[in-house]
C-alpha positions in Angstrom: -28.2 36.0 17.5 -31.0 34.6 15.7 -32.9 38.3 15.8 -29.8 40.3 14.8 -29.3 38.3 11.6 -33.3 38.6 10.7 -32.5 42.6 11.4 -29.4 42.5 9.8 -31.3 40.6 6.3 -33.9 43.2 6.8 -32.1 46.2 6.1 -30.0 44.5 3.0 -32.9 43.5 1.3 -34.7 47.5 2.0 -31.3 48.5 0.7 -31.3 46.4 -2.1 -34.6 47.3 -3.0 -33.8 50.8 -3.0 -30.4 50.3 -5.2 -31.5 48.2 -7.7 -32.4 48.9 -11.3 -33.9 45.9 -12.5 -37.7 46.1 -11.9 -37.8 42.0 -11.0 -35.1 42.2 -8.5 -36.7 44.9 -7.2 -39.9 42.5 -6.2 -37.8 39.7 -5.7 -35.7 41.9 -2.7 -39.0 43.5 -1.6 -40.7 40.0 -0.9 -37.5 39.2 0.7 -37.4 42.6 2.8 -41.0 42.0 4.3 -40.4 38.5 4.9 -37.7 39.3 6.9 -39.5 41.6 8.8 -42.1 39.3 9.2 -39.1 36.8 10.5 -38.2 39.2 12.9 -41.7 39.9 14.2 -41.7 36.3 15.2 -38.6 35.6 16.7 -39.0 38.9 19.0 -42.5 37.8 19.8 -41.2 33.8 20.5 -38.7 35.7 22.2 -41.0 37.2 24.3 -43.1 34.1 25.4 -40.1 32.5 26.3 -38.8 34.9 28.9 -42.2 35.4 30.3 -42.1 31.5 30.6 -38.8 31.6 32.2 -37.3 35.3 32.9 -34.0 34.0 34.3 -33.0 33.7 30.4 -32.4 37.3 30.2 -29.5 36.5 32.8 -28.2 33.7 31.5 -25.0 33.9 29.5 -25.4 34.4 25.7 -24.1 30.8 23.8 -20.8 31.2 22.8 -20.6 29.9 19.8 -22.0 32.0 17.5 -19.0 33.1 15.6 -19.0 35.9 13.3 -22.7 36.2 13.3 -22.9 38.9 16.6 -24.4 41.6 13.9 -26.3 39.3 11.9 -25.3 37.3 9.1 -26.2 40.0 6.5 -24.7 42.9 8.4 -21.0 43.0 6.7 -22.9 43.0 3.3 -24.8 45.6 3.6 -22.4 48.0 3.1 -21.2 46.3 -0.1 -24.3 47.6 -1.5 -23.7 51.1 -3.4 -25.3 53.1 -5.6 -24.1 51.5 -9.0 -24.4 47.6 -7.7 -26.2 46.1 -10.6 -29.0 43.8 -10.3 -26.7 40.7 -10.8 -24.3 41.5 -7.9 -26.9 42.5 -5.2 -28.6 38.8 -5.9 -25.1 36.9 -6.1 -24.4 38.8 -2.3 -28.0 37.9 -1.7 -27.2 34.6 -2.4 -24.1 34.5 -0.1 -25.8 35.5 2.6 -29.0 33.1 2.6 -26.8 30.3 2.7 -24.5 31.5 5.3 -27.4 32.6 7.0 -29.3 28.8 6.7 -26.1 26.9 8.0 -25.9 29.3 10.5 -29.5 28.5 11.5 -29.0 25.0 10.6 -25.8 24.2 12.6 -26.4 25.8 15.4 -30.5 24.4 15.5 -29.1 20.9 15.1 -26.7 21.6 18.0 -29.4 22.0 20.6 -31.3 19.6 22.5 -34.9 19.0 22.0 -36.5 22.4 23.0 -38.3 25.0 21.4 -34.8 27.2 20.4 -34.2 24.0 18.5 -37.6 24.1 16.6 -37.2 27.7 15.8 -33.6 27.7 14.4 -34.6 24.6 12.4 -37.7 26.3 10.8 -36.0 29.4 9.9 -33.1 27.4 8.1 -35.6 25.7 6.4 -37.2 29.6 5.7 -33.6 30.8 4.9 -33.1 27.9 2.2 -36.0 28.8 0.2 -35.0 32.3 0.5 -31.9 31.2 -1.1 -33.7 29.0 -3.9 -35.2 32.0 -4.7 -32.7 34.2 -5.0 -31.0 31.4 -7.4 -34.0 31.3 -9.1 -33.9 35.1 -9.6 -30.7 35.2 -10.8 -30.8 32.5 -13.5 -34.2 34.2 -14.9 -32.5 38.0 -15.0 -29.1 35.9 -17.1 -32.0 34.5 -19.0 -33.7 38.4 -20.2 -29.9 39.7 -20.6 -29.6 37.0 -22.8 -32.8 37.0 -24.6 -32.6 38.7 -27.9 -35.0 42.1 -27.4 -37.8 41.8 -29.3 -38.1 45.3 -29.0 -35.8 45.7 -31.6 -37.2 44.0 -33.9 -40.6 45.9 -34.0 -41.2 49.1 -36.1 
């Protein structure tokens, strides 16, 4: 679950990236698209140790309480991202999804016992927050330059 929604932020943010006009947000969904990829690299390599530690996990039965979240948190929004989504939309559904995707990480990390699923869940809701605070952050600053009187204008 945890590796679908880091695939699933992955390809919204290389989307984004692609879609979005404003040269910032551009950046701001770059350093969020290779983040996520470096996420994922990560978890599939954690992943990895912990079968080879224990293969029987590849047999066990997946947790079932993971609703909505079988594609990855980001997965339904992805495809809300057109051509034409301005730079303010794609952060606001940026935004939506970093914190659905820290309480998903959150809730179900807090859920577990003491183990090393718990640690990683908890340090990537504490990776998805500031994901979030930065898309916040992102969004305040580009109401901030439509605001701004250009001084562009101004200049002869």
């Amino acid at each position: 679950m945890a590796i679908n929604t880091e695939r699933s932020g992955r390809e919204f943010y290389a989307r984004a990236v692609k879609l979005s006009r404003d040269k910032a947000g551009r950046r701001v969904f770059a350093k969020l698209a290779f983040d996520e990829r470096q996420h994922l690299a990560r978890l599939e390599a954690r992943y990895r140790e912990l079968v080879a530690k224990d293969p029987r996990l590849e047999t066990l039965p997946p947790y079932l309480f993971f609703k909505g979240a079988a594609n990855g948190v980001f997965a339904e929004a992805t495809g809300r991202l057109r051509n034409g989504v301005n730079a303010e939309e794609a952060l606001k559904i940026g935004i939506s999804c970093e914190r659905r995707s820290h309480r998903f990480f959150q809730r179900y990390g807090s859920q577990f016992e003491e183990s090393e699923g718990k640690r990683i869940f908890l340090e990537f809701a504490g990776e998805e927050r500031d994901h979030l605070q930065l898309l916040m952050r992102e969004l305040r600053a580009l109401r901030a330059r439509r605001a701004a009187p250009s001084t562009r204008r101004g200049r002869a």
